[in-house]
Every structure is written in structure tokens, then in C-alpha cells.
PDB file of N, CA, C and O in Angstrom:
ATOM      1  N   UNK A   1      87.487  96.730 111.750  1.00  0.00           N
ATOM      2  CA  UNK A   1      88.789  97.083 111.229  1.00  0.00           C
ATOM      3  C   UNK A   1      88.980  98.604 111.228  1.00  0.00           C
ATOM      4  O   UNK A   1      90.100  99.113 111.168  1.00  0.00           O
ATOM      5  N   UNK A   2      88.001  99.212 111.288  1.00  0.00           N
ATOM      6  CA  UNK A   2      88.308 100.742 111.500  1.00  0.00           C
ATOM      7  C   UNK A   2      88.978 101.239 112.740  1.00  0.00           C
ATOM      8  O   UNK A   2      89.655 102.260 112.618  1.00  0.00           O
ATOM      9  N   UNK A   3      88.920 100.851 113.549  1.00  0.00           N
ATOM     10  CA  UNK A   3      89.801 101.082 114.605  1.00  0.00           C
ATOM     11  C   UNK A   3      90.575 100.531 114.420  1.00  0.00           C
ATOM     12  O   UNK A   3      91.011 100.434 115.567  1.00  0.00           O
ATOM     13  N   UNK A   4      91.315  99.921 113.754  1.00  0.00           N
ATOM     14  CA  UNK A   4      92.754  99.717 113.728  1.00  0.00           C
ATOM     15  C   UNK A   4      93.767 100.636 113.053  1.00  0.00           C
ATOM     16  O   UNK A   4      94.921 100.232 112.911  1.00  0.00           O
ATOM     17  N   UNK A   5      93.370 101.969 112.586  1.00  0.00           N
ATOM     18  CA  UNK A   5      93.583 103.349 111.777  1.00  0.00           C
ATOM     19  C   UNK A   5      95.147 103.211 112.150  1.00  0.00           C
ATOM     20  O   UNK A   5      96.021 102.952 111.322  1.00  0.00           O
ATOM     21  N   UNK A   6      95.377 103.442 113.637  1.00  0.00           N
ATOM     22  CA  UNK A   6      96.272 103.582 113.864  1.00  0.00           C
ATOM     23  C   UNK A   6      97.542 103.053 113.439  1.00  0.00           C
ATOM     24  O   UNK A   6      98.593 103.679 113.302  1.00  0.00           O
ATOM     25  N   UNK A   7      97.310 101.733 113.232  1.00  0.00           N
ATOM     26  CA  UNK A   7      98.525 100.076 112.617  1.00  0.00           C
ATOM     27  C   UNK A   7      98.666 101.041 111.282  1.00  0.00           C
ATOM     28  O   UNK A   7      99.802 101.480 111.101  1.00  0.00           O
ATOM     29  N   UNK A   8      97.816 101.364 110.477  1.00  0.00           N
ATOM     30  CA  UNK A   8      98.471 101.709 109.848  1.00  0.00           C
ATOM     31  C   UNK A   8      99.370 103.311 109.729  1.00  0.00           C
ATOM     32  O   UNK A   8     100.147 103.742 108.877  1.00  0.00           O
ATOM     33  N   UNK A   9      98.870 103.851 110.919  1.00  0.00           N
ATOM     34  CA  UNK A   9      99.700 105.110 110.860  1.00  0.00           C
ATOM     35  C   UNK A   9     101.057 104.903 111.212  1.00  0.00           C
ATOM     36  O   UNK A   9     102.003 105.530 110.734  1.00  0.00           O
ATOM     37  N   UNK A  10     101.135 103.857 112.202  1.00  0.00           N
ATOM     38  CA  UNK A  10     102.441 103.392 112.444  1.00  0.00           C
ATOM     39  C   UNK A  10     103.324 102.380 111.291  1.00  0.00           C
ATOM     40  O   UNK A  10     104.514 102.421 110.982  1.00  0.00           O
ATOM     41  N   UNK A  11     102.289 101.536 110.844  1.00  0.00           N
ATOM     42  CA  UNK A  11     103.303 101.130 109.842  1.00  0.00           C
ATOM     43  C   UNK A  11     103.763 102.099 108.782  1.00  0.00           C
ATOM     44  O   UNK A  11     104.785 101.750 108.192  1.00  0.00           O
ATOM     45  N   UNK A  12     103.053 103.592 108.308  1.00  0.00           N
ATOM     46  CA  UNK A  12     103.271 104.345 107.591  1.00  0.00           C
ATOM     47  C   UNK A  12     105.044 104.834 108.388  1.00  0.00           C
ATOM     48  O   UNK A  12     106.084 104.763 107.733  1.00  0.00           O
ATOM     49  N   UNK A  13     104.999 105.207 109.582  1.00  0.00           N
ATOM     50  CA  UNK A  13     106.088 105.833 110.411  1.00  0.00           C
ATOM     51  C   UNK A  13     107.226 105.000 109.907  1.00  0.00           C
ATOM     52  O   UNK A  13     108.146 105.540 109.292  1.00  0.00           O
ATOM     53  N   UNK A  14     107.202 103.359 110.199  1.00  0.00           N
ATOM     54  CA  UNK A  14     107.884 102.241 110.368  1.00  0.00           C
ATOM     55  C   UNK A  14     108.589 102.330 108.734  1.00  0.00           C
ATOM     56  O   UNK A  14     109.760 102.032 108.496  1.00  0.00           O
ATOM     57  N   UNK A  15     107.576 102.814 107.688  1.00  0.00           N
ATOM     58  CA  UNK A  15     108.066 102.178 106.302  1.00  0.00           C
ATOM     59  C   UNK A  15     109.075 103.982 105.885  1.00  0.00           C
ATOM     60  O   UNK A  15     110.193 104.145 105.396  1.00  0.00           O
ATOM     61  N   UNK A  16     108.242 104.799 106.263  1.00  0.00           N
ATOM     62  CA  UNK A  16     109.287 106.002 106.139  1.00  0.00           C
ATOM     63  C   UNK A  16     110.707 106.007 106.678  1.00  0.00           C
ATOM     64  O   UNK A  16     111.719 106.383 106.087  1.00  0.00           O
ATOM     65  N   UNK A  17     110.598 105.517 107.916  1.00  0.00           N
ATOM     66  CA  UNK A  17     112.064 104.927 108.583  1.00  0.00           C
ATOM     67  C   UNK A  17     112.789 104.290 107.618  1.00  0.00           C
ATOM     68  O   UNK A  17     113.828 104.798 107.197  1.00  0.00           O
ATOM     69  N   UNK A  18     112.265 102.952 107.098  1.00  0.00           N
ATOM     70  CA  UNK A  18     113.236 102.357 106.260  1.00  0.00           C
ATOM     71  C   UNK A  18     113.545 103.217 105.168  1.00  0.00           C
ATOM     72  O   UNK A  18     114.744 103.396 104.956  1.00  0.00           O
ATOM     73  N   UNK A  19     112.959 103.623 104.644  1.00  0.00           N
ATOM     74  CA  UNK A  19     113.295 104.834 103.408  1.00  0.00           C
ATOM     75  C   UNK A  19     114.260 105.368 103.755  1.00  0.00           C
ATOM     76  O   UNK A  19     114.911 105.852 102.830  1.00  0.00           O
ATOM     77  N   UNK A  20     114.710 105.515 104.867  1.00  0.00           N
ATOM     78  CA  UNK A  20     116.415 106.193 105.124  1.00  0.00           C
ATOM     79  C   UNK A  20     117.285 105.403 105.096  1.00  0.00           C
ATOM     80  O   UNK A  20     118.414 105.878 104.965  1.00  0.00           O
ATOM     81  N   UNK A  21     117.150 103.812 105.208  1.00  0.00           N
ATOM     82  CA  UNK A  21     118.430 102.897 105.336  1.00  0.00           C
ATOM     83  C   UNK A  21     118.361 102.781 103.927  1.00  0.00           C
ATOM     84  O   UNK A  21     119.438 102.986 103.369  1.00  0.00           O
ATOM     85  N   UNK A  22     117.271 102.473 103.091  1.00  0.00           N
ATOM     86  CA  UNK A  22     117.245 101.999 102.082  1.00  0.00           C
ATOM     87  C   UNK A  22     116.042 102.956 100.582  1.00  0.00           C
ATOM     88  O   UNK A  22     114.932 102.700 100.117  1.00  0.00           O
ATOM     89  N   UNK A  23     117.241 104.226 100.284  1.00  0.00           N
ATOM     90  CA  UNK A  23     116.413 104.532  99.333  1.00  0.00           C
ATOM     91  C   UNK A  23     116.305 104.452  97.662  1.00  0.00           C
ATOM     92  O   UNK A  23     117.231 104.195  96.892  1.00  0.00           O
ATOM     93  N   UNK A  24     115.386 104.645  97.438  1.00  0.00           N
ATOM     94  CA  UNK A  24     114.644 104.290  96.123  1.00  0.00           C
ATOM     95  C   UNK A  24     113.039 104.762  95.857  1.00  0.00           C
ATOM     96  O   UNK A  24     112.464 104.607  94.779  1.00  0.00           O
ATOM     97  N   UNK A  25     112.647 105.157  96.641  1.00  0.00           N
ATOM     98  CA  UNK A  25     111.111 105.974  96.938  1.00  0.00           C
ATOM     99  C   UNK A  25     110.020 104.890  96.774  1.00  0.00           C
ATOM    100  O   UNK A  25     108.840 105.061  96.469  1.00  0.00           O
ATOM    101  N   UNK A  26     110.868 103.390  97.124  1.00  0.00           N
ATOM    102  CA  UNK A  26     109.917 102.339  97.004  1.00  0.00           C
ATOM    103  C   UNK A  26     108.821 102.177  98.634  1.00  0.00           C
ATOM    104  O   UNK A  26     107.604 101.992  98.668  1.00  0.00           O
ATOM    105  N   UNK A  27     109.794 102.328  99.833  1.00  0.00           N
ATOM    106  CA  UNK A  27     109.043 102.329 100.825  1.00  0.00           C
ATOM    107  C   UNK A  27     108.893 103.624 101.291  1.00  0.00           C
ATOM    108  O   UNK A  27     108.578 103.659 102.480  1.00  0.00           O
ATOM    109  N   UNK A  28     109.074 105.243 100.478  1.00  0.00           N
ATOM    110  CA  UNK A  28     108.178 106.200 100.984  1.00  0.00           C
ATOM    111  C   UNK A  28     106.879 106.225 100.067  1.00  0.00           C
ATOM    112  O   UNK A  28     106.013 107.063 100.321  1.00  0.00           O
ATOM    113  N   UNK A  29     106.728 105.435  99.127  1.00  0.00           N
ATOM    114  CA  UNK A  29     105.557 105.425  98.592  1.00  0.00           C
ATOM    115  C   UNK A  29     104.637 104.092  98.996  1.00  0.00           C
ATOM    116  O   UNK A  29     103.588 103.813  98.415  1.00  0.00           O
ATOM    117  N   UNK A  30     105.213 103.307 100.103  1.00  0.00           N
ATOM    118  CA  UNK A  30     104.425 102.544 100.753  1.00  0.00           C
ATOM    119  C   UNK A  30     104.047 103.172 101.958  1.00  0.00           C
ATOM    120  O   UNK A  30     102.887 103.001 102.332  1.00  0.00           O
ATOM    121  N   UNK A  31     104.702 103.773 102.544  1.00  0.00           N
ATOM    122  CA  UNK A  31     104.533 104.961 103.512  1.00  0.00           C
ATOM    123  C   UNK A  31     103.183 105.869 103.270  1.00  0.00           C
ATOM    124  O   UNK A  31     102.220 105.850 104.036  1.00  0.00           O
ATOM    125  N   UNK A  32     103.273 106.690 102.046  1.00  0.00           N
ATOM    126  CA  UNK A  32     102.567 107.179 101.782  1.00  0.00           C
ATOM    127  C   UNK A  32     101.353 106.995 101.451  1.00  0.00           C
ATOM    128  O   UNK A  32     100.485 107.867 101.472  1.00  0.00           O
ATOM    129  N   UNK A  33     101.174 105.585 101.046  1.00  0.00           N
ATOM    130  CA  UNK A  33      99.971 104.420 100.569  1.00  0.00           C
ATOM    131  C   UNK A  33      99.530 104.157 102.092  1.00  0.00           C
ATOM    132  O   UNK A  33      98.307 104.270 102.168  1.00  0.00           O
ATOM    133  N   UNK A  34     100.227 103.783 103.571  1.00  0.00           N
ATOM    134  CA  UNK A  34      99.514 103.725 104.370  1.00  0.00           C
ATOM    135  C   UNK A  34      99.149 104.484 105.291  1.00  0.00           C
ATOM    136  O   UNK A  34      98.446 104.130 106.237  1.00  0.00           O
ATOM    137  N   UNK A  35      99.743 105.987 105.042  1.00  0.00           N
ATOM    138  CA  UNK A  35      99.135 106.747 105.431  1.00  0.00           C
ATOM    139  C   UNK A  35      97.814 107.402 105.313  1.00  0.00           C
ATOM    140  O   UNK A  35      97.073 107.795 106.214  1.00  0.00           O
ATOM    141  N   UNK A  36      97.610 107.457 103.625  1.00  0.00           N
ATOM    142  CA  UNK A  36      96.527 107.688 103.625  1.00  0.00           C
ATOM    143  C   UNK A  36      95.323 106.700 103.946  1.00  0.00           C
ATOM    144  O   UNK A  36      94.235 107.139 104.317  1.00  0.00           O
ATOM    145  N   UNK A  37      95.552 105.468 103.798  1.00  0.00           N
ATOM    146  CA  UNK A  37      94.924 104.615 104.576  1.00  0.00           C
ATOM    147  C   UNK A  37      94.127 104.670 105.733  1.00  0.00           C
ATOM    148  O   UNK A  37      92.942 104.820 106.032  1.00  0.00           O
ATOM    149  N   UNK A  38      95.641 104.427 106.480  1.00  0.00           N
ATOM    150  CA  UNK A  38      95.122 105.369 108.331  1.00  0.00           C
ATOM    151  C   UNK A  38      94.080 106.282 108.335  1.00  0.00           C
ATOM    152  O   UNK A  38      93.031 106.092 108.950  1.00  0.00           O
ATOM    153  N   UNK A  39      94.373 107.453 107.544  1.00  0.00           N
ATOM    154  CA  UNK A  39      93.566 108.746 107.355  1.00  0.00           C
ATOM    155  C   UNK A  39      92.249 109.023 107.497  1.00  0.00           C
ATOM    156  O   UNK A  39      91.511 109.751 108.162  1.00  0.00           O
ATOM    157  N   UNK A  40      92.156 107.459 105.890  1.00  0.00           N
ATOM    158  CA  UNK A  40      90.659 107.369 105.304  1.00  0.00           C
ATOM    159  C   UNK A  40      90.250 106.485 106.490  1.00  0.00           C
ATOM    160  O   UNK A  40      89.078 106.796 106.701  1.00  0.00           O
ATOM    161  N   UNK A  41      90.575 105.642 107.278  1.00  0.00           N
ATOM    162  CA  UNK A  41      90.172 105.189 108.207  1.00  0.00           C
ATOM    163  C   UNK A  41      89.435 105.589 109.784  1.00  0.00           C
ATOM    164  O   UNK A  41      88.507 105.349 110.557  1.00  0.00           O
ATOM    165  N   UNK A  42      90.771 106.451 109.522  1.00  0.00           N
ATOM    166  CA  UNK A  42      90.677 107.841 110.826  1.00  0.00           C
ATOM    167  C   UNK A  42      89.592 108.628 110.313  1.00  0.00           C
ATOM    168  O   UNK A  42      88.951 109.127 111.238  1.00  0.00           O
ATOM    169  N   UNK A  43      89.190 108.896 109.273  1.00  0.00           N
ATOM    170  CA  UNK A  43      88.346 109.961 109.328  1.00  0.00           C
ATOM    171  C   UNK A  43      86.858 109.418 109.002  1.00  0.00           C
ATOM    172  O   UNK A  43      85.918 110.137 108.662  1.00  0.00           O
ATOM    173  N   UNK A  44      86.835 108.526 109.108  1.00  0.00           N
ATOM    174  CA  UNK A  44      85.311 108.152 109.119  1.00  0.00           C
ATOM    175  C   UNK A  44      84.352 108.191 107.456  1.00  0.00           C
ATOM    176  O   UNK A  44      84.700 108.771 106.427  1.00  0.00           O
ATOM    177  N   UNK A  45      83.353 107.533 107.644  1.00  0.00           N
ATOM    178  CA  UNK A  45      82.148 108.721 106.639  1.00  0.00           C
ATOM    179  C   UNK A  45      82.230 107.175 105.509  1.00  0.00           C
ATOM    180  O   UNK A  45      82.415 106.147 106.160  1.00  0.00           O
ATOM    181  N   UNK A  46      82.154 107.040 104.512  1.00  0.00           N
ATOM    182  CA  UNK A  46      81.690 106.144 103.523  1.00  0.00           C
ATOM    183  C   UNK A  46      82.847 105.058 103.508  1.00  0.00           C
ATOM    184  O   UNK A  46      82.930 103.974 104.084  1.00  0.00           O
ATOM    185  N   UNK A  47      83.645 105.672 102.718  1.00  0.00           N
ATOM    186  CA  UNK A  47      84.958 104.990 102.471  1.00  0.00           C
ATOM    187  C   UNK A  47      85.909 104.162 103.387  1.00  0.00           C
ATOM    188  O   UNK A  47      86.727 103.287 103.101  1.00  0.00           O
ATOM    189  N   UNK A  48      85.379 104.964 105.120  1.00  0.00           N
ATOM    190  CA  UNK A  48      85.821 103.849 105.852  1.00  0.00           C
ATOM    191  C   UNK A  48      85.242 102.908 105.900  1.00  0.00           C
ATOM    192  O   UNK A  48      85.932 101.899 106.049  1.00  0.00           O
ATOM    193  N   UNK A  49      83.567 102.690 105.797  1.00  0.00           N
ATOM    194  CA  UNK A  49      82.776 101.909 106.531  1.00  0.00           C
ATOM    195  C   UNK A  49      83.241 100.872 105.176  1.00  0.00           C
ATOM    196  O   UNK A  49      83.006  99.671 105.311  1.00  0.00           O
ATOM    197  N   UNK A  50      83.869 101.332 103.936  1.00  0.00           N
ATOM    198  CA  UNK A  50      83.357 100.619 102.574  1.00  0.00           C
ATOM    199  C   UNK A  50      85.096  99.949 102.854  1.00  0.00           C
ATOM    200  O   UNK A  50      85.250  98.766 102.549  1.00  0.00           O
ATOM    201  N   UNK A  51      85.993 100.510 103.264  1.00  0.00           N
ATOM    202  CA  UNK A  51      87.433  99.709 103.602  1.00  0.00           C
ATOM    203  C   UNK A  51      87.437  99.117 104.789  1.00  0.00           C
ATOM    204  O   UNK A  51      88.259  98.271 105.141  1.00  0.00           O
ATOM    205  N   UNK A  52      86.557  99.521 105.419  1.00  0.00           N
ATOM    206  CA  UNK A  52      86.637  98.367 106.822  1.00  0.00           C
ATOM    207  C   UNK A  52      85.634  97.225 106.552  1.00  0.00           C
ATOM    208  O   UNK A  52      85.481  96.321 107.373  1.00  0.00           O
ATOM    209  N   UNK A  53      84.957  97.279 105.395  1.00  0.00           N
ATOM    210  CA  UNK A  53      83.885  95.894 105.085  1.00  0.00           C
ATOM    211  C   UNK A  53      84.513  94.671 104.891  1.00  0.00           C
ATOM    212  O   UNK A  53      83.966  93.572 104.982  1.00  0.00           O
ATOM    213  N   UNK A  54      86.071  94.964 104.529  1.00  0.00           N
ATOM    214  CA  UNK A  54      86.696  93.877 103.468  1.00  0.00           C
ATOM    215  C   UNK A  54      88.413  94.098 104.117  1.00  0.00           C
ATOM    216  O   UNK A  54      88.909  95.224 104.148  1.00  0.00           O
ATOM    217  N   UNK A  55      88.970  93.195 104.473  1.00  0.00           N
ATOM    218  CA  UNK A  55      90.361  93.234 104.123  1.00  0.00           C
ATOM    219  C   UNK A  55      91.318  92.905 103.161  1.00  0.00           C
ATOM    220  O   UNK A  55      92.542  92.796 103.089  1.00  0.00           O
ATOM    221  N   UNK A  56      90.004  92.743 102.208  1.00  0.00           N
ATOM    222  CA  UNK A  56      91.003  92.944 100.851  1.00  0.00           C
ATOM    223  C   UNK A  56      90.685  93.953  99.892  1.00  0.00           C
ATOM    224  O   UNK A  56      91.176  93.886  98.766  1.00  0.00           O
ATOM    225  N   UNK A  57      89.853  94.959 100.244  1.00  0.00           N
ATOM    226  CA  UNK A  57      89.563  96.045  99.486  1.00  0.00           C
ATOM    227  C   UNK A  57      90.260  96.992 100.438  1.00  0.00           C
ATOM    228  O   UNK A  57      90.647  97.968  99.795  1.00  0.00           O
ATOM    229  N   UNK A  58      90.609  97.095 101.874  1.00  0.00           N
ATOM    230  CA  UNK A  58      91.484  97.634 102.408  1.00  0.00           C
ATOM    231  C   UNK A  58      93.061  97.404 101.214  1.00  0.00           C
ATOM    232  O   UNK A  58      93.351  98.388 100.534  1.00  0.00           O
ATOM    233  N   UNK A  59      93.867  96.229 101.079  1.00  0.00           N
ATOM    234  CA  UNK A  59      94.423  96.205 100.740  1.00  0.00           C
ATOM    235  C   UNK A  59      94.506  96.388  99.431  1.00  0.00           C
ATOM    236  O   UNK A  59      95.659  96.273  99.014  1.00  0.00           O
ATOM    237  N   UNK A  60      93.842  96.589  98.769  1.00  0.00           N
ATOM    238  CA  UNK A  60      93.949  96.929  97.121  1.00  0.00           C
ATOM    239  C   UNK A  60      93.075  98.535  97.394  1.00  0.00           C
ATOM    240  O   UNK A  60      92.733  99.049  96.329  1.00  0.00           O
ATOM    241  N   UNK A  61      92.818  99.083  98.252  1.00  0.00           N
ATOM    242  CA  UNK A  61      92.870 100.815  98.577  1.00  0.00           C
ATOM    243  C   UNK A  61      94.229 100.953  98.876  1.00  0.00           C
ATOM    244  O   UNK A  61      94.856 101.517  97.979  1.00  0.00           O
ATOM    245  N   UNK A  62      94.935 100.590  99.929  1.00  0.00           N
ATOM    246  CA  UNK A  62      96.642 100.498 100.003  1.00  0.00           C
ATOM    247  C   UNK A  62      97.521 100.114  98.912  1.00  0.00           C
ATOM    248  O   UNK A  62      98.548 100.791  98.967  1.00  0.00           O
ATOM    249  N   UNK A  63      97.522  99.579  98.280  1.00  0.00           N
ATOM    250  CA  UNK A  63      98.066  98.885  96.761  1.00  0.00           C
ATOM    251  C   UNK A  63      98.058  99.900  96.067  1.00  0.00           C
ATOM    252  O   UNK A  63      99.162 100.281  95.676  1.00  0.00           O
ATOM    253  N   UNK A  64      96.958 100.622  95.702  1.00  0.00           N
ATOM    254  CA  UNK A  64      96.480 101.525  94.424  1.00  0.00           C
ATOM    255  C   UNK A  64      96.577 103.221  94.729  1.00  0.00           C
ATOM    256  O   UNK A  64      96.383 104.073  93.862  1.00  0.00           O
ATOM    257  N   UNK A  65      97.050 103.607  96.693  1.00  0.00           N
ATOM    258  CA  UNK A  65      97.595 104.506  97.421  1.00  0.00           C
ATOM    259  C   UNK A  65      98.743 105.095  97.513  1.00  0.00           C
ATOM    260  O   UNK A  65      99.071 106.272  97.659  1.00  0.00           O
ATOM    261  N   UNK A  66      99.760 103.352  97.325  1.00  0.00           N
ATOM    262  CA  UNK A  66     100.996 103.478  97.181  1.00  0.00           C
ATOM    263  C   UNK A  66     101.174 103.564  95.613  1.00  0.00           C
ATOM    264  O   UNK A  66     101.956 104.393  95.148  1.00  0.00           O
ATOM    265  N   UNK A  67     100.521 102.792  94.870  1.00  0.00           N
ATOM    266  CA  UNK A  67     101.164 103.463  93.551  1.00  0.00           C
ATOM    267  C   UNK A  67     101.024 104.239  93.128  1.00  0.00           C
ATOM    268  O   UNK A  67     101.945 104.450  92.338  1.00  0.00           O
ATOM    269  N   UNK A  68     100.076 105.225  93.132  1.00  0.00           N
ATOM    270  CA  UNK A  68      99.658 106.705  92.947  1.00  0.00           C
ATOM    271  C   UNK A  68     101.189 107.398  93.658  1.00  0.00           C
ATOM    272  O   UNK A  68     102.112 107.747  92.922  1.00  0.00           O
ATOM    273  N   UNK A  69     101.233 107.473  94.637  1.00  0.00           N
ATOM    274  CA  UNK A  69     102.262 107.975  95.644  1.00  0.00           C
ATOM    275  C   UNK A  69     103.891 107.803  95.173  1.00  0.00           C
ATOM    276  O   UNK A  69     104.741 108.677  95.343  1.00  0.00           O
ATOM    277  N   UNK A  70     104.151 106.354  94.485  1.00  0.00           N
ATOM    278  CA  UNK A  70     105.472 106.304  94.393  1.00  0.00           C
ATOM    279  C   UNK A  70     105.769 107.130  92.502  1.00  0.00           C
ATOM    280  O   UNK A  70     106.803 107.627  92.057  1.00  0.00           O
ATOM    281  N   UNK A  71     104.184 106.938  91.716  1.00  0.00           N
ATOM    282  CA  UNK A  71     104.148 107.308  90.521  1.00  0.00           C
ATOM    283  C   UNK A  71     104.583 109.309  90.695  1.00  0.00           C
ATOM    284  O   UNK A  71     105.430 109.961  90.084  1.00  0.00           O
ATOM    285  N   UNK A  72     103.560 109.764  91.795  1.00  0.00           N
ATOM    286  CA  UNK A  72     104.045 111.123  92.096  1.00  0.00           C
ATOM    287  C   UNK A  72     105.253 111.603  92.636  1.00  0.00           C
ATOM    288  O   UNK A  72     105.203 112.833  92.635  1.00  0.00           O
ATOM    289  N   UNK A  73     106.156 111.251  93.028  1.00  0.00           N
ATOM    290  CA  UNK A  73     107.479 110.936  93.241  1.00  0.00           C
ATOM    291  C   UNK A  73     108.351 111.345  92.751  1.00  0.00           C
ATOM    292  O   UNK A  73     109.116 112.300  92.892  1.00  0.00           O
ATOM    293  N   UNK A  74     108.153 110.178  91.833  1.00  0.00           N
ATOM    294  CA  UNK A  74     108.877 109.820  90.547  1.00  0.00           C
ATOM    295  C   UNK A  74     108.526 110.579  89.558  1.00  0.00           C
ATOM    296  O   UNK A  74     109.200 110.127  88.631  1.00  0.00           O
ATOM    297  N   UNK A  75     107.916 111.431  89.151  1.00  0.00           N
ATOM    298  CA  UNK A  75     107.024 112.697  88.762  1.00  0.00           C
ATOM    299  C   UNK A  75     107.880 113.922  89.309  1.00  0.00           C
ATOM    300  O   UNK A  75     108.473 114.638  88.503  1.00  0.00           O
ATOM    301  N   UNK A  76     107.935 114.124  90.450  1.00  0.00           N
ATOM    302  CA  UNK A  76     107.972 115.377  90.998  1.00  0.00           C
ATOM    303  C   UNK A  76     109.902 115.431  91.108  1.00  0.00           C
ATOM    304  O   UNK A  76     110.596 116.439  90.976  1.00  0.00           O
ATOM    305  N   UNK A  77     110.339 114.130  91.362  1.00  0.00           N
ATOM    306  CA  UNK A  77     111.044 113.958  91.929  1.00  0.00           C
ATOM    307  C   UNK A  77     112.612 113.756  90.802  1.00  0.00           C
ATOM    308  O   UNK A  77     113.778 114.074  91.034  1.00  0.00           O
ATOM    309  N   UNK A  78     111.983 113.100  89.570  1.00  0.00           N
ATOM    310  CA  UNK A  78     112.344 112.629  88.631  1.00  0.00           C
ATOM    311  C   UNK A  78     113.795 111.197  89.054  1.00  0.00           C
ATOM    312  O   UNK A  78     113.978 110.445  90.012  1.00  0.00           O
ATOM    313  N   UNK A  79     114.470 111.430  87.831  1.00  0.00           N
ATOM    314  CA  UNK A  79     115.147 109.746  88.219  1.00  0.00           C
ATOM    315  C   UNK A  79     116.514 110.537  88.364  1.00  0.00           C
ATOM    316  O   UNK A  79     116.548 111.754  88.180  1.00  0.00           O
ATOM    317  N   UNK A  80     117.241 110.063  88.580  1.00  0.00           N
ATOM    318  CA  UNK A  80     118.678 110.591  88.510  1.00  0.00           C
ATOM    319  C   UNK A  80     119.881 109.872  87.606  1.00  0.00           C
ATOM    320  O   UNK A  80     120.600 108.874  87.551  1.00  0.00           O
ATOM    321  N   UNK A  81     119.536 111.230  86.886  1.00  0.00           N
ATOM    322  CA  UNK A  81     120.102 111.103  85.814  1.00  0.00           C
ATOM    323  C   UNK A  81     121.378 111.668  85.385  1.00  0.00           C
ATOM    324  O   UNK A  81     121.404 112.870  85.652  1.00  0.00           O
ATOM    325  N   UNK A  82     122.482 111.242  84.803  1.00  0.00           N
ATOM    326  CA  UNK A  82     124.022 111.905  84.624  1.00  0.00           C
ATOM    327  C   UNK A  82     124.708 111.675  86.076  1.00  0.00           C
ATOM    328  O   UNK A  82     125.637 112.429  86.368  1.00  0.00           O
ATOM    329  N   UNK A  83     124.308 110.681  87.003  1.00  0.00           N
ATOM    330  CA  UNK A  83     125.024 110.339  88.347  1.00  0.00           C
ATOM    331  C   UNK A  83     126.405 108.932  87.909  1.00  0.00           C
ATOM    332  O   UNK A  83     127.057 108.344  88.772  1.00  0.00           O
ATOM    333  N   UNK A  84     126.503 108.752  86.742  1.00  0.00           N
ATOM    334  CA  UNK A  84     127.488 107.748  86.131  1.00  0.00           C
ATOM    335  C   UNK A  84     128.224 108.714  85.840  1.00  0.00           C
ATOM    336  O   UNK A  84     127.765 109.656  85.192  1.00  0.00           O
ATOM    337  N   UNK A  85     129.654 108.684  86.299  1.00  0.00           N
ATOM    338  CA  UNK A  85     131.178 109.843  85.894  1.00  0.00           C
ATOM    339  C   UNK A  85     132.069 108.561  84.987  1.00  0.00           C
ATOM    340  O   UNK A  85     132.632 107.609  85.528  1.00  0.00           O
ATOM    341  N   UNK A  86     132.012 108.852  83.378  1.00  0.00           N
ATOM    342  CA  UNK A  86     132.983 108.051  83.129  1.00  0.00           C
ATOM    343  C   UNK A  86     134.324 108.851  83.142  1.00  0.00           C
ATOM    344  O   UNK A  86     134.313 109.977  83.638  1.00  0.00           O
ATOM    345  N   UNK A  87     135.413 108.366  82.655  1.00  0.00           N
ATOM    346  CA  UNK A  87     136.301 109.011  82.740  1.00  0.00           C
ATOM    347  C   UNK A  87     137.386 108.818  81.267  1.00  0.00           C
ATOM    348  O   UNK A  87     136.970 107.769  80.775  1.00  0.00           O
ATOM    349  N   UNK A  88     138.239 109.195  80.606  1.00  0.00           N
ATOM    350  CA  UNK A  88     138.217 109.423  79.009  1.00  0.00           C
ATOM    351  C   UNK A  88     139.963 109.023  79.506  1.00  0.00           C
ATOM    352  O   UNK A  88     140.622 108.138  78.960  1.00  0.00           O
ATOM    353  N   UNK A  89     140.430 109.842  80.562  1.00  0.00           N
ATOM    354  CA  UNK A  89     141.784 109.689  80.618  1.00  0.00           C
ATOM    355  C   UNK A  89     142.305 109.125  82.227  1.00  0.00           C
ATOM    356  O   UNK A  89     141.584 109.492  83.155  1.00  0.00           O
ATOM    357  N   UNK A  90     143.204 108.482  82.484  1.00  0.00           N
ATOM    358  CA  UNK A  90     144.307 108.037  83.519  1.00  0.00           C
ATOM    359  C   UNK A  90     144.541 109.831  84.195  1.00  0.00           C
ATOM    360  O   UNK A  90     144.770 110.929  83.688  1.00  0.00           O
ATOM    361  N   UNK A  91     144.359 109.385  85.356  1.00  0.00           N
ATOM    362  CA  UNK A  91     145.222 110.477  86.401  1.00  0.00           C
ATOM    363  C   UNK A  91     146.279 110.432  86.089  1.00  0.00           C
ATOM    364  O   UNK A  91     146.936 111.374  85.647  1.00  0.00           O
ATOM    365  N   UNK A  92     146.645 109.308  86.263  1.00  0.00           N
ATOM    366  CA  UNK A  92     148.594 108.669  86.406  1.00  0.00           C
ATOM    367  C   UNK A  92     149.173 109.191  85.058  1.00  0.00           C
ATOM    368  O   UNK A  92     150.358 109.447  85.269  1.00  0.00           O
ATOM    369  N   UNK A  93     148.788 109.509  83.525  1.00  0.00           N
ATOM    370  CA  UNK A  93     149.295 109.640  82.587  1.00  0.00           C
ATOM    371  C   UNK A  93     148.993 110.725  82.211  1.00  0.00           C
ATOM    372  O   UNK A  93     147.854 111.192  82.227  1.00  0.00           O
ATOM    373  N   UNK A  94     150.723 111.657  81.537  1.00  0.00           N
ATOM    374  CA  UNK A  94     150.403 112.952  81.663  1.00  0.00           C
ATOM    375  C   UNK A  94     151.242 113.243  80.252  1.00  0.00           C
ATOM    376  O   UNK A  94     151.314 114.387  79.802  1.00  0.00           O
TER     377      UNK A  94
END
């Protein structure tokens, strides 16, 4: 499974894409969860050999990647807040 680094660099590409049709920093922090993935994959040394043992410790390293990622975000990024305009009076009435 270590050579498959790449699937996830591309699905990282694939999920940032959607982040433009559809945002909410839900799929750039899946993005970001499989990027580093790819990474730790791509770069060899313990952690790959210990995420390529298992495809489900791959996926709960991706799981626990992206939530770190969408938590920093949402952190850095904060929520948006005061984007509701009520309004007190009629245009039309003067």
C-alpha cells in the first residue's frame, strides 16, 4: 500500500476541487487529511511501513489528519459571524 502515495495525493487535489463548488472547510480538511497521508506515505521511514501494514490504520491516520486539519481551520479561520442583515424598517415606507 505504500506505493499507492500517490491516490492519495490525487484524491487530496480531487477533494480541494470540490471545496470550491461546495464550501464549508469540510472537504479542504479532507483534502488536507489526505494529503498528509500521501506525504507520510511518500516519505517513507516508520510510519509508512506502520500505515501501509493495515488499511484501517491508514484510514483512522486519515480520519484523525482530517480532523486536526478542519479543527485548524476553524481556529485560524474562525466561523462567520454577523453575515445575517436583519432589517428594522421597509424601503417602501418613508
Amino acid at each position: 500500500m505504500a506505493d499507492l502515495w500517490w491516490v492519495w495525493i490525487a484524491a487530496a487535489l480531487v477533494l480541494a476541487g470540490l471545496e470550491t463548488v461546495v464550501s464549508g472547510y469540510i472537504f479542504l480538511g479532507f483534502a488536507a487529511g489526505a494529503l498528509v497521508t500521501g506525504g507520510a506515505l511518500w516519505a517513507g521511514g516508520p510510519l509508512a511501513a506502520w500505515l501501509a501494514g493495515s488499511l484501517a490504520l491508514c484510514a483512522l491516520f486519515f480520519a484523525l489528519a482530517s480532523l486536526l486539519a478542519w479543527f485548524a481551520m476553524r481556529r485560524i479561520f474562525g466561523l462567520r459571524g454577523g453575515s445575517v442583515k436583519t432589517f428594522d424598517r421597509d424601503i417602501n415606507d418613508r
